[in-house]
Structure formats: C-alpha cells, structure tokens
C-alpha positions in Angstrom: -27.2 -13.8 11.5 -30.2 -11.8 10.9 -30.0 -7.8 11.5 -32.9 -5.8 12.4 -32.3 -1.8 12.0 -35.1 0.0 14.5 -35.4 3.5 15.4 -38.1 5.9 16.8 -39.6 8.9 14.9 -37.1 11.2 15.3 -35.1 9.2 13.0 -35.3 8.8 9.5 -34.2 5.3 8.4 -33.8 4.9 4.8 -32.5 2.3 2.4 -29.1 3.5 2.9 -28.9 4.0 6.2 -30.0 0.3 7.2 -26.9 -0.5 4.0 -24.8 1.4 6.3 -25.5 -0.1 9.7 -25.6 -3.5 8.1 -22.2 -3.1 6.5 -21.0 -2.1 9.7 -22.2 -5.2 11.6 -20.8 -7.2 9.0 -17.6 -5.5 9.3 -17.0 -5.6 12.9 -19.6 -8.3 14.1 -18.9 -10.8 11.0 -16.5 -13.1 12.9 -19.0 -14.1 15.7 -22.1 -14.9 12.7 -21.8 -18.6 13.0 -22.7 -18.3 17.1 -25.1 -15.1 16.7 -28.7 -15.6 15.8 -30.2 -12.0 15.4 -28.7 -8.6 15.4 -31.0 -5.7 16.3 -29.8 -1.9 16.1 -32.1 0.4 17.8 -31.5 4.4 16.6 -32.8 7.4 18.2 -32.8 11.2 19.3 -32.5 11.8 22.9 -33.8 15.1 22.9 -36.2 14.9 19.9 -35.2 17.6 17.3 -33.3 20.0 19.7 -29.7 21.1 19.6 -27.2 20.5 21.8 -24.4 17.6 22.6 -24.6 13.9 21.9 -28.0 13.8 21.0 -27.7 10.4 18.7 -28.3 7.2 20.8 -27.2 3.8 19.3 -28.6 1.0 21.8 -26.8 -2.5 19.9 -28.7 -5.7 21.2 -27.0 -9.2 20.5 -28.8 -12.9 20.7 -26.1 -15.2 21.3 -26.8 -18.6 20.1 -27.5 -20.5 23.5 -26.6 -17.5 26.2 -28.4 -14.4 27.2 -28.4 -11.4 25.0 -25.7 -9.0 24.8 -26.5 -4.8 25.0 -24.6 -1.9 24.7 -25.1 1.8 23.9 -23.4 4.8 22.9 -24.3 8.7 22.2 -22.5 11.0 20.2 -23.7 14.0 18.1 -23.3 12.0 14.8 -25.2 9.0 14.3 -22.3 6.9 12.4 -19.9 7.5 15.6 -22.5 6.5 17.6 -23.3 2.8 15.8 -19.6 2.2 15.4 -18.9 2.9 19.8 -21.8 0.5 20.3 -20.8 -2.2 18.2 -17.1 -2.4 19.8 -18.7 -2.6 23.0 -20.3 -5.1 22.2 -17.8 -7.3 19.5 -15.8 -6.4 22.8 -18.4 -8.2 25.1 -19.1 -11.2 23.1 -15.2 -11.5 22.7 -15.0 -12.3 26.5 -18.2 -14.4 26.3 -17.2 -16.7 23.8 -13.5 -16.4 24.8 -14.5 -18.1 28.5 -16.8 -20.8 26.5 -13.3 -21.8 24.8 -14.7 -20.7 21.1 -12.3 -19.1 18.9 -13.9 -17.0 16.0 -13.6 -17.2 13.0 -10.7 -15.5 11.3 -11.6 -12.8 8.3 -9.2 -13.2 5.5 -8.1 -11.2 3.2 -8.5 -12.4 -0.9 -4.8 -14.2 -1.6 -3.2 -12.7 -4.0 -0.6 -14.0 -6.7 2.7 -14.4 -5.6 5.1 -11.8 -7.2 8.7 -13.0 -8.5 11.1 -12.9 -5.4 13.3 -10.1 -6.2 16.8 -10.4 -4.0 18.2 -7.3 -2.9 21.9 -6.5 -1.8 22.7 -6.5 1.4 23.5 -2.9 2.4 25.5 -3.0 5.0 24.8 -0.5 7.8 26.4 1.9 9.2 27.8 0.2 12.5 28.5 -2.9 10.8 31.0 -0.7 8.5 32.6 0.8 10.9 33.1 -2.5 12.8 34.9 -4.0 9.5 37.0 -1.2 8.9 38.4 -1.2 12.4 39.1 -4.5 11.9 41.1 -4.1 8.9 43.4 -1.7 10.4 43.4 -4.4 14.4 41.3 -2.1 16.0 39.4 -3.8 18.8 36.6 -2.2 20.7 37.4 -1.0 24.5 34.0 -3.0 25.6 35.3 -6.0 24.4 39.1 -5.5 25.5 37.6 -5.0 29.3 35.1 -8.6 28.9 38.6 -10.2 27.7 40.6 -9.1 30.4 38.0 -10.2 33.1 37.7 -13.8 31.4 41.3 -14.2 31.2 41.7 -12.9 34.9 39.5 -15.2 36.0 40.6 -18.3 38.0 41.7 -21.2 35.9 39.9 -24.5 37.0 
C-alpha cells in the first residue's frame, strides 16, 4: 500500500507531519493493505490564512485493488481531527465494499505475551448467595418459590 501525503500552499508539510498521517493510515487503514494499492491524503486551508471555524480540510482518496476509488473528506479547525474523521469514513466505506465482495480483513494482533502462573482465587461468596444458605440452615424457604410449588402441586395429575 503506497501513501501519498499532498497539500496546497497554505499547508506546511514537513517530515513529521507526512510521519503522522502515515501512522495514522497504518493505524486505522492497516487491515485493508493487502486489497489497497495507493493511499493519497490531500491537506488544505479553506480559507487561506484567515480565522474562523473549521478551516482545515482533509479530502482521503482510496484505490481499491480492482474497484473504483474510494473518497471522503472532513473539516475541523485542527488538522489532526480532521485526517482522523476522513479516514473513518473511509475505513468505514471500504468496510461495506469489501464486506459485500465476501472479503474478510485481515485481523491486527496484538504481540502474545507469556503466560503468567494461574493463580486460583477463593470463591467469595456473594452476598445473595449467603443469605440464601443461611436461610437454609435455619428451613427458611423463599415465598417465590413456596407460590411456584403450590401451583405445580395444584396442578392436575395426568
């Protein structure tokens, strides 16, 4: 999967910026790599240096191996918020896509780690569970269960 970090002159990419957006299509587009070809992340200002609310676009544009490319955009005064709204949308649309072709992605796993000695615990018992021994102790029986008794035994023998 190859990923392509574009933007217009408004914004400043750097080194760690395109680090950042690439870690973040890693992180949420990383399951579909084997059936995406190319990833391209297009950043810019809307209003080009002037103030005001959501000015940050994100426009995310996937290339499906065999299918028509996938788009979605977000805006949002911060930059980051944007790029991570896009890329649900779209892990979100290629989720339905490959979900209808019958693929299922592959599954990110965590590193195993070693097994710790089983350590087994008491059994505590709780608090409804003591109650219900002790009235047993002294015959108690609960009226719920007196009531279900007497129905059965009224009941029509067959």
């Amino acid at each position: 999967m190859k990923i392509q970090v574009n933007s217009d002159n408004t914004v400043a990419v750097d080194a760690s910026l395109t680090r950042f957006v690439k870690a973040e299509v890693l992180r949420v587009l990383g399951r579909f790599a084997p059936k995406v070809t190319r990833v391209e992340v297009h950043l810019s200002d809307i209003d080009k240096k002037k103030s005001g609310p959501s000015d940050k676009r994100c426009i995310v544009e996937v290339r499906p191996a065999g299918s028509d490319p996938r788009t979605a955009s977000a805006n949002n005064d911060k930059l980051a918020i944007a790029i991570d709204q896009a890329l649900k949308k779209v892990q979100r649309s290629l989720t339905t896509l490959f979900g209808k072709q019958g693929w299922k992605p592959v599954e990110m796993t965590a590193p195993v780690l070693p097994a710790r000695k089983a350590v087994r615990k008491k059994a505590v018992p709780t608090k409804k569970k003591a109650r219900a021994k002790k009235a047993a102790a002294i015959g108690f029986e609960a009226p719920k269960k007196r009531v279900y008794r007497a129905r059965r035994e009224a009941w029509p023998k067959r």
